[in-house]
C-alpha positions as a Python dict, from the first residue, in 0.01 Angstrom:
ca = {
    (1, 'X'): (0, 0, 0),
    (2, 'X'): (-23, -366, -82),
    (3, 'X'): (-355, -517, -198),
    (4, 'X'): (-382, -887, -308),
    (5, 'X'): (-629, -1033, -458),
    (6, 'X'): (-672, -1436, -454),
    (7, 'X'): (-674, -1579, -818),
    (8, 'X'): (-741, -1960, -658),
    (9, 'X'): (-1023, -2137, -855),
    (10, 'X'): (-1304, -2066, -614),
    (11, 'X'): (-1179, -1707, -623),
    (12, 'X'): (-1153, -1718, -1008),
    (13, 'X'): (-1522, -1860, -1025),
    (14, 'X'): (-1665, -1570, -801),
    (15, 'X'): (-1528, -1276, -1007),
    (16, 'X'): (-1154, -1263, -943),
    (17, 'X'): (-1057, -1188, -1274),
    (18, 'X'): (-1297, -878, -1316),
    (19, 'X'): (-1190, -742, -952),
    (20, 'X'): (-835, -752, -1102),
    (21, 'X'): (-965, -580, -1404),
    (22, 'X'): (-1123, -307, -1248),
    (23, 'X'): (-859, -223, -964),
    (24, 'X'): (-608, -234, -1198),
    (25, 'X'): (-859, 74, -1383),
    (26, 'X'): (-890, 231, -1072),
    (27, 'X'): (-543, 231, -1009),
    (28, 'X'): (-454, 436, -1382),
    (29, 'X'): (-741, 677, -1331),
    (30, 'X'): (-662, 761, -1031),
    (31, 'X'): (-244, 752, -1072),
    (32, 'X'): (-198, 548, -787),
    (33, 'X'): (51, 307, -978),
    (34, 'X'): (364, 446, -750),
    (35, 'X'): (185, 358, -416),
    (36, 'X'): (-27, 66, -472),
    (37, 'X'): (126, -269, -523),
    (38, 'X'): (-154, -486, -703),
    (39, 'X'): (-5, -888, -656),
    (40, 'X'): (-234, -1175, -699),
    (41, 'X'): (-170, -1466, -494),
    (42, 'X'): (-367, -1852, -491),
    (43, 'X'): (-614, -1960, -205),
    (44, 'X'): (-566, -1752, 55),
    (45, 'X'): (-816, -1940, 273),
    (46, 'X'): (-1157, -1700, 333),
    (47, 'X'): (-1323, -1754, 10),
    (48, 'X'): (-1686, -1891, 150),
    (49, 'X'): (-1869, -1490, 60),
    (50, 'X'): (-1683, -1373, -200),
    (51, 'X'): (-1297, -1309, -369),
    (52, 'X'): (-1024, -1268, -73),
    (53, 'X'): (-883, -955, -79),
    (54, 'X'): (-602, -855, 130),
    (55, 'X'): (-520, -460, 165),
    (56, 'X'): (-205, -429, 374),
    (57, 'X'): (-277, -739, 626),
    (58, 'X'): (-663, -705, 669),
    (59, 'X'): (-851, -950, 482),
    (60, 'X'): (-1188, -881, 313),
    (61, 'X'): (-1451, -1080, 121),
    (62, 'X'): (-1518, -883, -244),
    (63, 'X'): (-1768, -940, -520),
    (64, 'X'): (-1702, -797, -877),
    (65, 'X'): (-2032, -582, -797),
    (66, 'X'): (-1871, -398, -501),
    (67, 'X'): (-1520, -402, -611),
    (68, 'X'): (-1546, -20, -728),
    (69, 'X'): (-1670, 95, -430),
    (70, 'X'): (-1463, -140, -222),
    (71, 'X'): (-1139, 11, -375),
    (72, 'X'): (-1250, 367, -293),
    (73, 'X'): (-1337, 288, 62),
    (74, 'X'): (-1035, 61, 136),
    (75, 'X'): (-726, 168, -73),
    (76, 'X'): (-829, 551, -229),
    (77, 'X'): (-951, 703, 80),
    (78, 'X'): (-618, 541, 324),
    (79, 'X'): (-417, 730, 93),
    (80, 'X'): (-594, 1076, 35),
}
């Protein structure tokens, strides 16, 4: 599974960085490393809510405060 996550300035100023931090986490706890691929790409063009976040080819709209839950929803549970 490929998830991107923009790292464009008005990304980077809503939380990017800490969305990174904590899928890249989720990823070792959960020893997904083998079938997630975690890139991080610049403006991807939907940044008005939150930090664009692309999981295969569906874009979402993530804020560091959701990005747990976000991760278990979107990438966890497609691959259980």
């Amino acid at each position: 599974m490929k998830v991107t996550i923009c790292i464009g300035s008005a990304c980077h100023i809503k939380g990017s960085r800490q969305i990174v931090e904590c899928f890249q986490d989720q990823i070792e706890k959960n020893d997904l490393g083998a079938v997630v691929e975690l890139n991080g790409s610049f403006c991807m063009g939907n940044c008005r809510n939150g930090v664009c976040v692309k999981v295969n080819d569906r874009m979402f709209s993530v804020t560091p405060e959701i990005a747990e839950s976000f991760f278990n929803e979107e990438v966890k549970s497609k691959l259980i």
